[in-house]
C-alpha positions as CSV (number, residue, x, y, z in Angstrom):
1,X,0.0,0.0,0.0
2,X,3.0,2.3,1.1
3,X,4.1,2.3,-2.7
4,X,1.0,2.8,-3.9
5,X,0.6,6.0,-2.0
6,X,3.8,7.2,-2.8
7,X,3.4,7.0,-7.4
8,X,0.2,8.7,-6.6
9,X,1.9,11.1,-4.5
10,X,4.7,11.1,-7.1
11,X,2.3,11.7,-10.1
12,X,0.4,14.8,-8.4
13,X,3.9,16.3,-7.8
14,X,4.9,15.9,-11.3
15,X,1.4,17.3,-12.3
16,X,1.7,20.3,-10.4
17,X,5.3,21.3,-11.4
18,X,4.7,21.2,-15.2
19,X,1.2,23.3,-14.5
20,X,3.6,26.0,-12.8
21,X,5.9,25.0,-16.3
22,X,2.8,26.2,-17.8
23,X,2.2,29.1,-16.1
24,X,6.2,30.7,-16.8
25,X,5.5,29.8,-20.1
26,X,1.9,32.1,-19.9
27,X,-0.3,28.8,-21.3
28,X,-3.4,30.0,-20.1
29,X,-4.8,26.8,-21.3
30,X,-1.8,24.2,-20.4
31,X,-2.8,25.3,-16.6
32,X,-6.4,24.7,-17.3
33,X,-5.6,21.0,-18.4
34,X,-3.0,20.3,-15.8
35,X,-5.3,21.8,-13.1
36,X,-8.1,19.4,-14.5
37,X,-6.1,16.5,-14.6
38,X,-4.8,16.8,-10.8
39,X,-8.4,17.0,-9.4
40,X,-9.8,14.5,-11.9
41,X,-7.1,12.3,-12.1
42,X,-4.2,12.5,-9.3
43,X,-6.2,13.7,-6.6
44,X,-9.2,10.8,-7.1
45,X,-6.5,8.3,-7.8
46,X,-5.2,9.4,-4.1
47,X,-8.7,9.2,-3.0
48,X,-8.8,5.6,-4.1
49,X,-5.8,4.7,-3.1
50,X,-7.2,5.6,0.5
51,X,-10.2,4.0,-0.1
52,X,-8.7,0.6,-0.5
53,X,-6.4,1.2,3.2
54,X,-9.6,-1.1,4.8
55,X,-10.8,-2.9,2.2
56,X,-9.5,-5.3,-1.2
57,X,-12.4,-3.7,-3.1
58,X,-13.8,-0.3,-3.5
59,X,-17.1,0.7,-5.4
60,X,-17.1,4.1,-7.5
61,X,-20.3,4.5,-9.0
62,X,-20.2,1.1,-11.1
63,X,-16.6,0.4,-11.0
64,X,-15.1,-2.3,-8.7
65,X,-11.8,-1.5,-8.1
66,X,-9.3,-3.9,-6.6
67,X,-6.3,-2.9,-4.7
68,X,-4.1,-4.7,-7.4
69,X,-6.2,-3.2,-10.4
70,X,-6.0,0.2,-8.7
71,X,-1.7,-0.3,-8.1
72,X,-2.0,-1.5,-12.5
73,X,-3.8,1.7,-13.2
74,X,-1.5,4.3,-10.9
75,X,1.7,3.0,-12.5
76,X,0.2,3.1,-15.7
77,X,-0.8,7.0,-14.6
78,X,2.4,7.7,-13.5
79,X,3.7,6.8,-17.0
80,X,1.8,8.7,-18.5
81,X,2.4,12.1,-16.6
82,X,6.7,10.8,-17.0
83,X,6.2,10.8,-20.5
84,X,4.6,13.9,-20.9
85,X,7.2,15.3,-18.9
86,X,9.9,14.1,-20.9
87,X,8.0,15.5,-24.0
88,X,7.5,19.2,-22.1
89,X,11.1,18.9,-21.7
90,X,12.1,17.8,-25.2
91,X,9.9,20.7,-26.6
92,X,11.7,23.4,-24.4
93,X,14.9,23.0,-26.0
94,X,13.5,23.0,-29.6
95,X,11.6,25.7,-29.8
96,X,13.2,28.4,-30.6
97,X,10.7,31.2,-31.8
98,X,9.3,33.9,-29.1
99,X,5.4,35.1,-28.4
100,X,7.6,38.7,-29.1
101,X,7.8,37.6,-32.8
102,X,4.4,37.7,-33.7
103,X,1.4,40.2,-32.9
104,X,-2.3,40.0,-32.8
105,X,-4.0,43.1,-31.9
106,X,-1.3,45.6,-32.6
107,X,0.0,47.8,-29.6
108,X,-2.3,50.8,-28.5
109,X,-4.7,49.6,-31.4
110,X,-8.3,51.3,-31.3
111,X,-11.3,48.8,-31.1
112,X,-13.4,48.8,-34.8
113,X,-17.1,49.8,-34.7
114,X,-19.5,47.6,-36.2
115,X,-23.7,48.0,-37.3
116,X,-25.4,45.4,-37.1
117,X,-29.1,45.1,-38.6
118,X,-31.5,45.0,-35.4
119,X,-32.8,41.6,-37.7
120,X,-29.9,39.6,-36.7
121,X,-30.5,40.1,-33.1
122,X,-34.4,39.6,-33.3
123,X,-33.1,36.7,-35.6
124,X,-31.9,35.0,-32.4
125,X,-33.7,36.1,-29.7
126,X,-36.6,34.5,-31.6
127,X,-33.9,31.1,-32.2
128,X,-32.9,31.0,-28.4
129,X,-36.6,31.2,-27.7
130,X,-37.8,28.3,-30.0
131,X,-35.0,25.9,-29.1
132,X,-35.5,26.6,-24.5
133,X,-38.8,26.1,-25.5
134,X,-38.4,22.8,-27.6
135,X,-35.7,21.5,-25.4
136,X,-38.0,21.6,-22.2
137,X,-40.8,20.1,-24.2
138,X,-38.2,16.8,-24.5
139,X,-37.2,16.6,-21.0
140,X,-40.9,16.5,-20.0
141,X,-42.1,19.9,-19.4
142,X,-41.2,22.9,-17.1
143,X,-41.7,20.6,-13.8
144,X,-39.1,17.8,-15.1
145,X,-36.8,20.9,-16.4
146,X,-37.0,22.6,-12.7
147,X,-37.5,20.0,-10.3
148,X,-34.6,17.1,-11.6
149,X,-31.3,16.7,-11.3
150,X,-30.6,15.9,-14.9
151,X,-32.8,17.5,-17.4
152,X,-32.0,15.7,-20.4
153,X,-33.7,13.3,-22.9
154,X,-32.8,11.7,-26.3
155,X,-32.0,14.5,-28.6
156,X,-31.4,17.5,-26.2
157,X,-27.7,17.4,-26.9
158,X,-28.0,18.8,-30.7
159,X,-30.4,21.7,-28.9
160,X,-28.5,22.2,-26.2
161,X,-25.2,23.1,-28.7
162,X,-27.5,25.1,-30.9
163,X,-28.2,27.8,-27.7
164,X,-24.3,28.1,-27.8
165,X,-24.9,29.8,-31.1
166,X,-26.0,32.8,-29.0
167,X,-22.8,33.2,-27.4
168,X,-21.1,34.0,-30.6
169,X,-21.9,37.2,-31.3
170,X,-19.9,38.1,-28.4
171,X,-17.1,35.7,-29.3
172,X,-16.7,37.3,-33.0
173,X,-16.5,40.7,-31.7
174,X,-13.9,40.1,-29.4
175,X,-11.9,38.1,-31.8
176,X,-12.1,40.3,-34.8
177,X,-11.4,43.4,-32.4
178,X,-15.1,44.8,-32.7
179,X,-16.9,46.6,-29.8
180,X,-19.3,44.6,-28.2
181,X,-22.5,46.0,-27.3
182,X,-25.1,45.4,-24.7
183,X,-27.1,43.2,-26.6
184,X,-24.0,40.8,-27.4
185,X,-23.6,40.6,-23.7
186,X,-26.8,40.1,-22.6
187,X,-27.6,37.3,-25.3
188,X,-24.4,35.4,-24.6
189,X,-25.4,35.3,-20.4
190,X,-28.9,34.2,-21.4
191,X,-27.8,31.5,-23.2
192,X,-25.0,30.8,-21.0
193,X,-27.6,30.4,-18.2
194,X,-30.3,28.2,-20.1
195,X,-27.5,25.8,-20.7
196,X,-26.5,26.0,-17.4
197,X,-29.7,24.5,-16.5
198,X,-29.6,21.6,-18.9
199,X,-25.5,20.9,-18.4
200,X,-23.3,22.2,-16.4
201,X,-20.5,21.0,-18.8
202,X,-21.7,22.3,-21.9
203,X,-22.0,26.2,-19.7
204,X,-18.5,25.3,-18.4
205,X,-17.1,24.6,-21.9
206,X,-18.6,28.1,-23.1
207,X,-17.2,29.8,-20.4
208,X,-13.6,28.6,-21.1
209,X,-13.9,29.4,-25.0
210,X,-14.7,33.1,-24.2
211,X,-11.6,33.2,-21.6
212,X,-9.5,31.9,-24.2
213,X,-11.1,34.0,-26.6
214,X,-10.6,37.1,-24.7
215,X,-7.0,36.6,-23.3
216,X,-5.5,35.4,-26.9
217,X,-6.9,37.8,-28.8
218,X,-5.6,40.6,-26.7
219,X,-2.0,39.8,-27.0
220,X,0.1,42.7,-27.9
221,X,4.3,42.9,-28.9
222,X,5.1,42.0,-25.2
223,X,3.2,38.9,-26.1
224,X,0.5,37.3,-23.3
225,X,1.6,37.9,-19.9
226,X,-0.9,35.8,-18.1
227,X,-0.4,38.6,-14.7
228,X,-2.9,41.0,-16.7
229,X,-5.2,38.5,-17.0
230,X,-5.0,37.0,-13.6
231,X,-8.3,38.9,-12.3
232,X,-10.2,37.7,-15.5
233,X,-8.8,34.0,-14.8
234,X,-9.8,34.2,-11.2
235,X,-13.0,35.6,-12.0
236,X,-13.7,32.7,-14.8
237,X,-12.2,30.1,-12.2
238,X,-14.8,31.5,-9.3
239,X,-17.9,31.3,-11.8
240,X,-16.6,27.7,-13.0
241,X,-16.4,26.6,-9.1
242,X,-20.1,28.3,-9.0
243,X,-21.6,26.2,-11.8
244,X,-19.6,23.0,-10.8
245,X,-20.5,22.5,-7.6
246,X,-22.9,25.1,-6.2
247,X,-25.4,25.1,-8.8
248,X,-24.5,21.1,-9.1
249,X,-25.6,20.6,-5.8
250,X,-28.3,22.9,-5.7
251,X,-29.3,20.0,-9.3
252,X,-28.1,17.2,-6.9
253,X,-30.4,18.3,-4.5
254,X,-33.5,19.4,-5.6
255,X,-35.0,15.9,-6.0
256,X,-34.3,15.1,-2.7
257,X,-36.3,18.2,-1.0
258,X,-39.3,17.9,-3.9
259,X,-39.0,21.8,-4.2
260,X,-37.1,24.4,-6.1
261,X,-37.6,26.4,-3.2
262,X,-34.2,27.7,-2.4
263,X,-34.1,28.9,1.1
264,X,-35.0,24.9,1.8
265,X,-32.3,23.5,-0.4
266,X,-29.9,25.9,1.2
267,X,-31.7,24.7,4.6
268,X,-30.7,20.8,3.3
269,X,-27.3,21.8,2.5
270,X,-26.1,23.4,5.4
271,X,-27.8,20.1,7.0
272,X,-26.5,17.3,5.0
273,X,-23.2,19.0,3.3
274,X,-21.8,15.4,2.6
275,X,-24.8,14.4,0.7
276,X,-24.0,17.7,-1.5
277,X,-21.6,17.9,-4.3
278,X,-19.4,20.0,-1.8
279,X,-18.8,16.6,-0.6
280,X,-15.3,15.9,-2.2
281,X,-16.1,12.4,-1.2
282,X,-19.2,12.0,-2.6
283,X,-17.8,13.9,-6.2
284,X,-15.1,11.1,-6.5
285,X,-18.0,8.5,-5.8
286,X,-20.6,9.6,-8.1
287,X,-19.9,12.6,-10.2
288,X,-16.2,11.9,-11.7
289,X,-14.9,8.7,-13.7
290,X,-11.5,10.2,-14.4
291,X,-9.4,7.7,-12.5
292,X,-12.0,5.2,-11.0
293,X,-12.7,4.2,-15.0
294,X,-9.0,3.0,-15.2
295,X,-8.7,1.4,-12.0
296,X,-12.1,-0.2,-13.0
297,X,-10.6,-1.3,-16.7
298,X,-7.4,-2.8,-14.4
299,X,-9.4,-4.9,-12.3
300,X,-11.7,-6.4,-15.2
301,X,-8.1,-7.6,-17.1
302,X,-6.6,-9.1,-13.8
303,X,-9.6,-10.8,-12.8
304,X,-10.7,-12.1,-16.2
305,X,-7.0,-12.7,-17.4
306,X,-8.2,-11.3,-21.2
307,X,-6.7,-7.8,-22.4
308,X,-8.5,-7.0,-24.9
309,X,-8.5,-3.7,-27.4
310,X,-11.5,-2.2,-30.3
311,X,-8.6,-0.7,-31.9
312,X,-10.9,2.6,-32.0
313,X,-13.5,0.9,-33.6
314,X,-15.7,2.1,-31.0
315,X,-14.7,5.4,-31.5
316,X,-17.3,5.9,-34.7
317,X,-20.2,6.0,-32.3
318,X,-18.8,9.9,-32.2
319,X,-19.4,10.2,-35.4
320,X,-22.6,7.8,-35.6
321,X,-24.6,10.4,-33.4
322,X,-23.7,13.6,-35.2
323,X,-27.2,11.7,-37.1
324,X,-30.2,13.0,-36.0
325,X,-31.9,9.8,-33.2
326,X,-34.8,10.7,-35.3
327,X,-33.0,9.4,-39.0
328,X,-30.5,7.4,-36.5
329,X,-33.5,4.4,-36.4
330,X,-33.1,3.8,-39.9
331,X,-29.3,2.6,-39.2
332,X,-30.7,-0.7,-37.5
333,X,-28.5,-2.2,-35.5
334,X,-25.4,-0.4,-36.6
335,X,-24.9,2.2,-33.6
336,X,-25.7,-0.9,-31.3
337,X,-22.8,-3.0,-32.6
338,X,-20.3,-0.3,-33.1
339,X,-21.1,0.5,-29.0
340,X,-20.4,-3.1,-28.0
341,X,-16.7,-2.8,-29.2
342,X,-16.5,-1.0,-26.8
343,X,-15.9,-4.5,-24.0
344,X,-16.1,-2.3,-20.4
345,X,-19.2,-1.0,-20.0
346,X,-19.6,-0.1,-16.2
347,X,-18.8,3.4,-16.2
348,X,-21.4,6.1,-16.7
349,X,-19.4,8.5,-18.4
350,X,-16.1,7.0,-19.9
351,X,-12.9,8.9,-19.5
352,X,-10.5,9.7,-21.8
353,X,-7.9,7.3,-19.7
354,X,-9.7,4.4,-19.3
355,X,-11.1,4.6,-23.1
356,X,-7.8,5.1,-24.8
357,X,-6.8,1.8,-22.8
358,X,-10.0,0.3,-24.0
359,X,-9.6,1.3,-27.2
360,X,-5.5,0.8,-27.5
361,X,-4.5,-1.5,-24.8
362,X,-1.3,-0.6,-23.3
363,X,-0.3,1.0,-26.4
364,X,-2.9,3.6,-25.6
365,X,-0.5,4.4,-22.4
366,X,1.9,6.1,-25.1
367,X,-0.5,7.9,-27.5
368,X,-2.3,9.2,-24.9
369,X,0.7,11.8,-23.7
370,X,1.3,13.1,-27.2
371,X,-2.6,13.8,-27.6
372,X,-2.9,15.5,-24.3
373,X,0.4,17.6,-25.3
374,X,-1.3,18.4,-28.7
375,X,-4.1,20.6,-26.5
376,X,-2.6,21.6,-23.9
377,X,0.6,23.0,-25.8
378,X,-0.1,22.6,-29.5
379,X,-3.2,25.2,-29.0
380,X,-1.1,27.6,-27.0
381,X,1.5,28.2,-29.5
382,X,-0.9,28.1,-32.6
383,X,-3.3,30.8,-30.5
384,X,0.3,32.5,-30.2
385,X,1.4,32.0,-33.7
386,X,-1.7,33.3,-35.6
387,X,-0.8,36.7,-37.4
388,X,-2.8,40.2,-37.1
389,X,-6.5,40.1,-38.1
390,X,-5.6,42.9,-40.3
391,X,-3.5,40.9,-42.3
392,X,-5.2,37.7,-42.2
393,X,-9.1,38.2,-42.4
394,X,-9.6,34.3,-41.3
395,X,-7.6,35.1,-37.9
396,X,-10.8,35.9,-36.0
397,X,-12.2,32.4,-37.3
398,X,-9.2,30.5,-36.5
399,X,-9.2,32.0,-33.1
400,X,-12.5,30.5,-32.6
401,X,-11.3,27.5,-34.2
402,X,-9.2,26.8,-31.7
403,X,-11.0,27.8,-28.7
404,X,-13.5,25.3,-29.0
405,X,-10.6,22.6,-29.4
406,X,-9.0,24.1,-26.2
407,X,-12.6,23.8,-24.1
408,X,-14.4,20.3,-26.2
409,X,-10.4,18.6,-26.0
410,X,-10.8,18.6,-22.0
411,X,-13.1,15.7,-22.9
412,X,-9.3,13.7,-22.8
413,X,-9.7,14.1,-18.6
414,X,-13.4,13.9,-18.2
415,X,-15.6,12.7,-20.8
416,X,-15.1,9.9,-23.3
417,X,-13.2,10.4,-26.4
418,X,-16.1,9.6,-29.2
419,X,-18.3,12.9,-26.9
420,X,-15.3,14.6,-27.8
421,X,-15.2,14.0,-31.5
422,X,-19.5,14.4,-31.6
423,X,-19.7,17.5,-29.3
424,X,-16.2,18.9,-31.1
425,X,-17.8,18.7,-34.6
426,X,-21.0,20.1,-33.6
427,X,-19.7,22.9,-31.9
428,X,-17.4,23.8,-35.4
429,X,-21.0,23.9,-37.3
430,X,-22.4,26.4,-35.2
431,X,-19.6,28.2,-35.3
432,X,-19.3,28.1,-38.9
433,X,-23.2,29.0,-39.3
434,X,-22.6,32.1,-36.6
435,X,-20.1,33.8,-38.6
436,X,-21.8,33.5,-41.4
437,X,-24.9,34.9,-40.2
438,X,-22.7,37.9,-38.6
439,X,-21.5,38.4,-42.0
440,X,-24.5,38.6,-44.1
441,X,-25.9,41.0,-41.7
442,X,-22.9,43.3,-40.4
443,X,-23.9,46.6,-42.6
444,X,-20.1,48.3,-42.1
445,X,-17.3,48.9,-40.3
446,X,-17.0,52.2,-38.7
């Protein structure tokens, strides 16, 4: 058990010092990752690890983790943060170009005025209205929207992304250097806020693009020096905590008082704070599949004796439900047999760890780093790399480009891999279509 504790130990150490490698280097969204993967990853790996002092076995969620499956899946973590240290180190001496080099929004440059046709905005105000009110009408009406802890039903997921379109308005003018006006900001909090309400993800994911939006687009000839930001970031990072786990728990326990009341769920709270998503505990139990999926995977190999691997095959289901479930029927049994590929189906949502194992074997334990460094690095320096918008007109596009790869890529910790690809693609679309629509109705620039 002692060495057990100590890779763990080991592997949050490692984590931390290349987050703080992140921060000297001002990657904004390297921290993000790094400080994802330690609470999703090292920390509930630690948690586990404590879990299994008493007993051989410990339950998370659906997974049954043994001690020895558990000790499997912490070496194999600990090989993977090595590695990725080894490559952060290996990059460091090979790059030799500078943030000073290029520039974005050119020093003491004035913001651009742009008039937009009052159409566009009616255009969707009237969209965000007809998709809240369709997506309630599939979770089963206001009561099932207000009163459960999940508010979700086959085919919300396409809606759901479609209110993100309302953000963009705001994301384009900050981008393309463009004033943003009242109506961008108050469409883009309204939308943010009706996600909220069916996923706290998908608000969370929106929240990050318009961080990495903002900070990477104001980059001047000293480059990004992350200290200017670091009231924005905290702000972000104190709204993020407030959607995770106080609006989460408020979710968690509104079922369990039968009233959206609040003064009684804050009454239940205060009362019962381990039954609450504040419950650290009770978030590495039920809410997060990050480490307990791999542990889980480990124990299924060393008690059945099989290791077994789809070779990714699974990984078209991504692609499988960018179809409509209403024309998805006519595919028969096709999405059914591509999902059975995938051979461990106990957790709820699948993390990116324990399905690049499923879907690679150990192999997977050496793809997996480079993929990882490909967002958390490869991002920051193409963010940094992309030229002026007044050279380039595509910069603003690219800039969004990447921001949803930055916030839909932190899937690798926390959701499965063929979300990532379906939720990734989706989210490009509506993109695409936003600009678009800002285009054909943006009358001149001032």
């Amino acid at each position: 058990m002692n060495d057990l504790m100590i890779i763990n130990v080991l592997t949050l150490l490692l984590s931390t010092l290349l987050m703080i490698g992140s921060y000297k280097k001002n990657n904004m969204i390297g921290i993000i990752y790094w400080a994802v993967f330690i609470f999703l990853a090292a920390g509930q790996a630690i948690h586990i690890t404590l879990s299994l002092e008493k007993y051989d076995y410990a339950v998370y969620l659906y997974n049954v983790i043994s001690l020895q499956g558990h000790r499997l899946a912490s070496y194999c973590l600990f090989t993977i943060v090595f590695i990725l240290f080894l490559i952060d180190k290996a990059h460091q001496k090979n790059e030799f170009a500078t943030e000073i080099d290029y520039l974005l929004v050119k020093d003491n440059e004035e913001k651009k005025k742009v008039s937009m046709s009052p159409i566009y905005y009616g255009l969707l105000f009237m969209l965000q209205a007809v998709l809240t009110v369709l997506v309630i009408n599939l979770v089963g009406g206001v009561s099932a929207w207000l009163l459960s802890d999940r508010s979700t039903a086959s085919g919300t997921t396409f809606l759901i992304i479609g209110l993100g379109a309302m953000t963009y308005p705001w994301l384009i003018k900050i981008a393309s250097n463009y004033y943003v006006n009242f109506f961008d900001r108050i469409m883009y909090v309204i939308s943010i806020i009706l996600i909220l309400s069916f996923s706290r993800i998908m608000a969370i994911y929106h929240l990050l693009m318009l961080l990495v939006v903002y900070v990477y687009s104001q980059r001047t000839s000293n480059g990004i020096q992350l200290k200017r930001y670091r009231f924005v970031i905290m702000f972000s990072g104190l709204l993020i905590f407030i959607m995770m786990f106080a609006y989460g728990s408020y979710r968690h326990v509104v079922p369990m008082v039968g009233s959206s009341n609040i003064l009684k769920i804050i009454n239940y709270i205060v009362q019962n704070p381990e039954s609450t998503l504040f419950s650290l505990d009770l978030n590495y139990r039920i809410s997060i599949e990050a480490m307990s999926g791999l542990s889980g995977v480990m124990t299924e190999i060393i008690n059945s004796g099989k290791l077994r691997a789809d070779f990714g095959i699974s990984l078209l289901e991504g692609l499988v439900q960018l179809i409509p479930s209403y024309f998805r029927k006519n595919l028969g049994d096709i999405p059914a047999e591509i999902q059975s590929f995938y051979w461990y189906p106990n957790s709820i949502v699948s993390g990116g760890l324990e399905g690049i194992f499923v879907h690679f074997s150990f192999l997977g334990l050496f793809i997996y780093p480079f993929i990882f460094f490909a967002f958390s690095n490869g991002i920051d320096k193409k963010l940094k790399d992309i030229r002026s918008a007044f050279d380039n007109k595509n910069a603003n596009k690219r800039i969004l480009l990447l921001a949803i790869y930055s916030a839909y890529g932190l899937q690798l910790i926390r959701g499965s891999i063929s979300l990532m690809i379906f939720t990734t693609i989706s989210e490009i679309v509506v993109m695409l279509l936003s600009v678009k629509l800002f285009s054909f109705f943006m009358r001149k620039k001032i």
